[in-house]
Structures are given as C-alpha cells and as structure tokens.
N, C-alpha and C positions, 0 to 999 in steps of 0.2 A: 235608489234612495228616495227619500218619501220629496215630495215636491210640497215647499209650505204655501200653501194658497189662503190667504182672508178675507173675510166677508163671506161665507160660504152657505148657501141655502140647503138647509137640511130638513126631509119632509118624512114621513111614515105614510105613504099614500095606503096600506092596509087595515089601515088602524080606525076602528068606528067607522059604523055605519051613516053617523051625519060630520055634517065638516065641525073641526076642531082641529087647535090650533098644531097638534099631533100630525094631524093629515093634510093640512093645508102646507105646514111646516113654521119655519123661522129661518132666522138668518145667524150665524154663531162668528166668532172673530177667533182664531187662534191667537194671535194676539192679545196679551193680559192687560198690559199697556206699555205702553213707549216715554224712556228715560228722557226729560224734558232737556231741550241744547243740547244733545246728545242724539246720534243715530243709532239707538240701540234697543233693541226691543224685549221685553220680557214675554214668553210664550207660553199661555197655558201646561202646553207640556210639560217645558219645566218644572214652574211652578207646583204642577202635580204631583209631580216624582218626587221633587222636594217636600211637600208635604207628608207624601206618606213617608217618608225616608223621617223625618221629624215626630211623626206620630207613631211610629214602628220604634224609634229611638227611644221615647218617652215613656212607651208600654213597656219596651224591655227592660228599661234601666230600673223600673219601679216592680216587675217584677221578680229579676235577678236575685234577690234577698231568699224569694221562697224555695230558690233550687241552689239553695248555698254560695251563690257566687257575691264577691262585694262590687258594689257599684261603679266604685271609682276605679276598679281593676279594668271588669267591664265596658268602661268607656272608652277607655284605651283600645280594645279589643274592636271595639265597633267602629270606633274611627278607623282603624285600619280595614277593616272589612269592608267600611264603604266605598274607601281607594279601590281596594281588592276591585268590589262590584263594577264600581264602574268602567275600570280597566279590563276586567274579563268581560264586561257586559259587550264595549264595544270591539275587543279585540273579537270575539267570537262573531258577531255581526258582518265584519269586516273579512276574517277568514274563508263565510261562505255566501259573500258577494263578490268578492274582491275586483271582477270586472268592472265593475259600475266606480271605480274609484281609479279608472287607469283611461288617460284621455290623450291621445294621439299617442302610442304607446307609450306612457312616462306613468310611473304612478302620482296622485295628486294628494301629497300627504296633509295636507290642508282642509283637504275635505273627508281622508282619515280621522284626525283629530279632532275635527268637527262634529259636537253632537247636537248641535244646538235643532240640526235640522231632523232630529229620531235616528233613529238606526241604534238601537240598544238592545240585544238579547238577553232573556232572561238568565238561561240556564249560563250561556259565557258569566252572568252578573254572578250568579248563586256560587259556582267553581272559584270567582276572584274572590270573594266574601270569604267564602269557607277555607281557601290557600293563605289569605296575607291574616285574615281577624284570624287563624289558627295558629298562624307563626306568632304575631303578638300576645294571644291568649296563652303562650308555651311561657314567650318571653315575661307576663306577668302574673303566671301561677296560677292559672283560671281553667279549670279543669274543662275540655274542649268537649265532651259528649254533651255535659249538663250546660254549657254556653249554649251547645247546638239545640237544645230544647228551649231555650227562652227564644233563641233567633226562631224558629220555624214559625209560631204563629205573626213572630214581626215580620216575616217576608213576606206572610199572607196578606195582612192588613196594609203592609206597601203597597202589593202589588194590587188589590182591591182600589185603594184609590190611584193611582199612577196610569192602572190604561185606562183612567178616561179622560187623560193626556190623547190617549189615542181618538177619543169622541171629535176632539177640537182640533185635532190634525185631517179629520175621517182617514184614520187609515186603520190596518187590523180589521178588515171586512172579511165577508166570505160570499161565496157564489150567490145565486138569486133564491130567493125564496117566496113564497105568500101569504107569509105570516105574519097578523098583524103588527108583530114589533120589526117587519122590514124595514131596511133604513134607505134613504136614496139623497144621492146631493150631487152637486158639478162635480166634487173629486172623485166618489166612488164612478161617474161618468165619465173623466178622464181617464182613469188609470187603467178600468175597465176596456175603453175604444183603445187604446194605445197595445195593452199588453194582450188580451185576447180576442186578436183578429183571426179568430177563427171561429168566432163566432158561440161557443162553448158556452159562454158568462157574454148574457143580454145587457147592457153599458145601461138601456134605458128602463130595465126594472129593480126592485128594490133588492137590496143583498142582508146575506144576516150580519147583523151586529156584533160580530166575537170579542172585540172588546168587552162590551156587556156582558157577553155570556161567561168569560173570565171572571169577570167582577166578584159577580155575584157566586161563582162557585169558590175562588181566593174566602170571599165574607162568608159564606156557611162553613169551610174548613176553616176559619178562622174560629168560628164559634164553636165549633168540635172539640178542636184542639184545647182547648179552653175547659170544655168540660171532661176532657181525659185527660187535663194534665195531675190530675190528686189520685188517679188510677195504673199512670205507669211503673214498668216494673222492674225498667232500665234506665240508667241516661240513656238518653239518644235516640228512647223510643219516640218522641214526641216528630223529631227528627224526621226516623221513618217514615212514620204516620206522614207530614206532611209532605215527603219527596211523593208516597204514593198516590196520597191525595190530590195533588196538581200535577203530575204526570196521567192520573186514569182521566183530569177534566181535560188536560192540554191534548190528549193524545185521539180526542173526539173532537174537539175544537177545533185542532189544528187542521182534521182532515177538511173543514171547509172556508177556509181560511184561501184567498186569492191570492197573497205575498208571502207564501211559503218559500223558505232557503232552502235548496236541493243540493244533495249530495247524489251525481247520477241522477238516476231519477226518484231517490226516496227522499221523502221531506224528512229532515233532519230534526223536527221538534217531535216528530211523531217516533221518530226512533229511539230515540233521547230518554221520553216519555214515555216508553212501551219497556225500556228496559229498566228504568227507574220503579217502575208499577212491579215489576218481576222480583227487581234487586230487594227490593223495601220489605217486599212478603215473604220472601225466604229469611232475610236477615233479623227481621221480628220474630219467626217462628224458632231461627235458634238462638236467639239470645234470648230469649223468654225463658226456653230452655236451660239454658244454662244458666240463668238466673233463678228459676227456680229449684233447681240443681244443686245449686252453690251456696244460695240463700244472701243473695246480693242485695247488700246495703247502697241506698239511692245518696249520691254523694254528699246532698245536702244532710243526712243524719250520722257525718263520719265527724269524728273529731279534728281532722284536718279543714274542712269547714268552716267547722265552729268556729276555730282558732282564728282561719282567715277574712272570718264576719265579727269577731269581736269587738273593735271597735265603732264598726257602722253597727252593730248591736246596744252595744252600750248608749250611744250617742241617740238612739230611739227609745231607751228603755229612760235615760235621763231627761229625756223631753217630753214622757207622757209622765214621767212622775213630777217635773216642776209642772206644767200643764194641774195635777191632782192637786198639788198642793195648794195654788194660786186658787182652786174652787176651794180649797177647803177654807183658806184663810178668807176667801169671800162670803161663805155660808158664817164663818163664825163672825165675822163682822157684823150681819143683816142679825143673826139672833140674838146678837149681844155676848157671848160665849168668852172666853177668854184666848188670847190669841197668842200671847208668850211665845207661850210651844213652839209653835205654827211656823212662828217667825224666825225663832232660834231656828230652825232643821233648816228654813228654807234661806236663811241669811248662812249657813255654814255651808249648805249644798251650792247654792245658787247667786249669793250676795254679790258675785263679779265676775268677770270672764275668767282670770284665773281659777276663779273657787271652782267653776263651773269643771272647766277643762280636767284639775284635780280630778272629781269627782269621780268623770265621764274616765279618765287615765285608771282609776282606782276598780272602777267594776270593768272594765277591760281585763288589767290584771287578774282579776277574778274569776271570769268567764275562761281566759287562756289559759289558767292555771286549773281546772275541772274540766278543760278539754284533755289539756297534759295526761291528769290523773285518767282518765278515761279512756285515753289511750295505753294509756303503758297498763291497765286491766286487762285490754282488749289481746294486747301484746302477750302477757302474760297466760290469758285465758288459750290463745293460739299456741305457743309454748306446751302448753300444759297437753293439747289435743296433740301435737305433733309427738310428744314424751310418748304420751298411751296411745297411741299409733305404731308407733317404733316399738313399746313392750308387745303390744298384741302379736304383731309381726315376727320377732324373736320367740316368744311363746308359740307360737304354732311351730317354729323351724326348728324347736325342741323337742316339740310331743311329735310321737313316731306316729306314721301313716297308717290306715288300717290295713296295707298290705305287709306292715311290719309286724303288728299286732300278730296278723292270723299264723303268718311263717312263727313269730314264737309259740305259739301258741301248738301250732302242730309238733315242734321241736319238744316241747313240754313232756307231748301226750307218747313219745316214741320215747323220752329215757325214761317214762314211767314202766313203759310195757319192758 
C-alpha cells in the first residue's frame, strides 16, 4: 500500500547543468488542504482524479450529440460507469495485493475500502466502467459501441491528469535512471531501501517518472483520437484504437515501473497490456472488414438516432434560431427598419416558456416524424433487395446447368442421326 508521507522534497538532481530550482528541487505536500474543526484532509490525489473524472465528464457529455447519443441518456450511463470504475478499479488492486491487506492473519477490510491512501488500478477501473455504464446504457437505449467511442478519449484525458495524483503521492516510479527528467525524494528513498534490499534499484539515485511518462502518452492519444474520430468506420473503433494505444504505452512503462502487481512472476499490467495491443489489432482489421463489406452505417446517421436526439436537436436548433432573431430585431432597431415582423415571429415562437416549449415540442415532432419516414424507406428499400435476392436465387434453380444443357444437346443430335 502506498504510505502517505507530507512535506516531501523532490529534486531532479539530472536536470541542467547550473543550479535551478529543478535541480536543487522543492518541497510538495500531498495534502490539498485540511477541512477546518474537522480532522479530515483533502489529498491532491484525489482531488485529481476528481478533476479529470469531471473534465472527461464535460468533454463527453458535450460530445455525445456528434456520435448520435442524447445527453441526458448518457449521463445516466456515466454515472454508473463511474461506480463501475471505481469499484473495479479498487477491487482489481486489492485482488493482486491482497497480502498487504491481511494483518495478523484476519483480513482488514477497512483498509480494503479505503482509497483515500491510492491503490486504484486502472484496467480493474476501465472493466467496472465498461460492465455497470454498459448495463445502464442497455437500461437507457444508448447504443453501447458508439458510447464506448465518446468514453475512450474521456478515459485518456482522465487518466492524463489523475497520475499526477501520482506526482504528490511520489509514487508510480521506476528503476534508476540518468536522465535529466530523473526524479528523486525521501519516498522514492524509502520505498526503494525497504523493498529492494538486494540492492538491484540504488534508493540514493534518481528513478524515472512514469507517472509522467503516462501523462503525456494518455494527452498525445487523447489528441489522436480526436483527430480520427470523423475518420472511423465502425462504432467502437475509437474504442480500439484507444485500448491499443495505452496498452503499447503501458506495456513499456510498466516494465520499469518499481510497484508492479505480480501474478507469479509476470507483472500483470504488462500482460494485460500486451494482450490488449494484440486484441485491438485483429478486431480493427475485421470489423473494418466487415464494414466495408456490408457497407456499415455509423450509428449516429441511422434513423434510430435521429429519433433518439430529437428533442436535444430541436431544443438547439430553437436556441440558435431565437439567438438569430434577437440580432435581427437588434440590427433593425440601430437602422431604423421596421420591426413588426420581427416581433410577431419572435413573440409567437418565443414570447414565454410555454410558447417556447410548444415550439421546441412542434419541431421534435417534426424531426421524429422524417426519421419514421426514413426509416420505413430504408425498410422498404431492404424488402425490396431481399425480394430480388430471393428471384435471383429461384431463377437460377430454374435454368438448367450446363451439364444438362450438353446431355440434351447430345440426345438432340442421336434422334437426328
């Protein structure tokens, strides 16, 4: 278990060649600050995790619209995922420590439930996310592939700021290095003298940062994903793409990483991660295929969609048009123009909450009603392809083979002769 130490000097003795504050170091608090009359302490790490878990929240919800899913479907969906997460996050943690949490043989489930002190695994998180937001996303009609592409880059941008949760704890280190962004502090020196007394990993020289190194690999696939999300050619490719993208960084990461969980003797994020990298590249390669195969419509342009975005549609379509109106009846004001008009449209669209609502009710019906039709086309068009399918079919099981053809054929030429 991580040990929370405060006040902690942390120094980059590698870094430039003259003293700077880098090299000399500082002094960090995990500690955020402490609840006044109260013995209760709020902890950077938290803190962190919460923040991206809030900024990952914000980015999805605001993107969810361009991969057909409605917002308020999706928040349902996320809130449950976050339970998920952090229940699988620490259950998984706890699975492949599980000694460090049994004290004169009793297990000490106090310090199970306890995460205030870290102990959070990712992939446990990602597994509880994707199990409980998938059961509610069933539960509230939220098509789970095209969810799972708005979630990937939000788990990035989480997890980008959340280990440096890990900075303010100094933990998530790795072996020694000489590079100038080595890191070094009393924890990386306690945990070091403690756990590798065999001398393997130097307590007194600087270790790499993987924290860091995480960080910023999370924040460049975050920006990836970003610019191939108007490229994919599945749901759920985005998905892939990122299980494979932070499994090929975690699975180099992790091998220098000092607090690796073991299963026997293989570290468990690297196996994790190595199969994840594998899974991701075959299952791209045949759904691409079969998507181009099939000629697979991306959820967001189905009529099912539409229907299900209609009224978060409408309610943006009625806000940028009173938004137009308001400039317009302001431009006609400044020119002197006549404003009648202006006022009638926008006093019958927008004059009060109910008119409004109407409105917002009226092109809903509108939009659902040109999904409908669009659908039962689409129905019909399908219909139609299956009919002449089924004639093709029959017509060939009609017309004779050419090994019947020649037999008459020969039969022909014998009652001639």
């Amino acid at each position: 278990m991580t040990q929370m130490l405060a006040n902690m000097h942390v120094s980059f003795p590698n870094f430039g060649s003259s003293d700077n504050i880098f090299k000399t170091g500082f002094d960090i608090d995990n500690v955020l600050f402490k609840i006044p009359g109260l013995d209760f302490n709020i902890y950077w790490y938290g803190f962190l995790i919460a923040l991206g878990i809030l900024i990952a929240m914000i980015f999805g919800l605001k993107k969810s619209p361009k991969f057909g899913l409605n917002p308020d479907r999706v928040t349902d969906a996320v809130i449950g995922g976050l339970i998920g997460a952090v229940v699988g996050a620490r259950a998984y943690y706890v699975a492949f420590s599980f000694r460090d949490y049994v004290v004169d043989g009793k297990v000490s489930w106090i310090d199970i439930i306890s995460i205030r002190d870290g102990g959070l695994a990712i992939y446990g998180g990602i597994i509880g996310a994707i199990v409980v937001g998938g059961i509610v996303a069933k539960i509230r009609k939220c098509r789970l592939p095209a969810l799972l592409d708005v979630a990937a880059p939000c788990f990035l941008i989480g997890q980008c700021i959340g280990r440096w949760g890990n900075f303010f704890n100094q933990e998530a280190f790795g072996d020694n290095t000489s590079l100038p962004w080595g890191m070094y502090s009393n924890q990386t020196y306690s945990y070091i003298a403690e756990h590798y007394t065999d001398g393997s990993v130097d307590p007194m020289l600087p270790v790499h940062p993987c924290f860091l190194y995480e960080s910023l690999w999370c924040l460049i696939g975050f920006i990836l994903l970003n610019l191939l999300s108007k490229r994919r050619k599945f749901d759920g490719e985005l998905f892939l793409i990122y299980m494979g993208w932070y499994g090929l960084g975690r699975f180099f990461i992790e091998g220098l990483r000092t607090d690796s969980l073991y299963l026997f003797n293989i570290r468990v994020s690297q196996l994790v991660a190595g199969t994840c990298v594998l899974a991701s590249i075959v299952l791209i390669i045949i759904f691409r295929s079969l998507a181009k195969r099939n000629e697979t419509v991306l959820y967001v342009n189905t009529p099912e969609s539409i229907k299900a975005l209609a009224g978060y549609t409408a309610k943006v379509k009625a806000k940028a048009e009173k938004k137009e109106l308001l400039g317009k009846l302001k431009n006609a004001k400044e020119t002197g123009e006549g404003i009648s008009d202006l006022k009638k449209e926008y006093e019958e669209k927008f004059g009060d909450r109910k008119k409004t609502q109407a409105y917002i009710d009226g092109m809903t019906i509108l939009i659902t009603e040109k999904a409908d039709a669009e659908a039962d086309k689409l129905k019909s068009q399908k219909d139609e392809e299956i009919k002449e399918d089924r004639s093709s079919i029959l017509a060939d099981d009609e017309e004779p083979s050419d090994d019947v053809k020649a037999v008459d054929q020969d039969k022909t030429q014998v009652s001639e002769e």
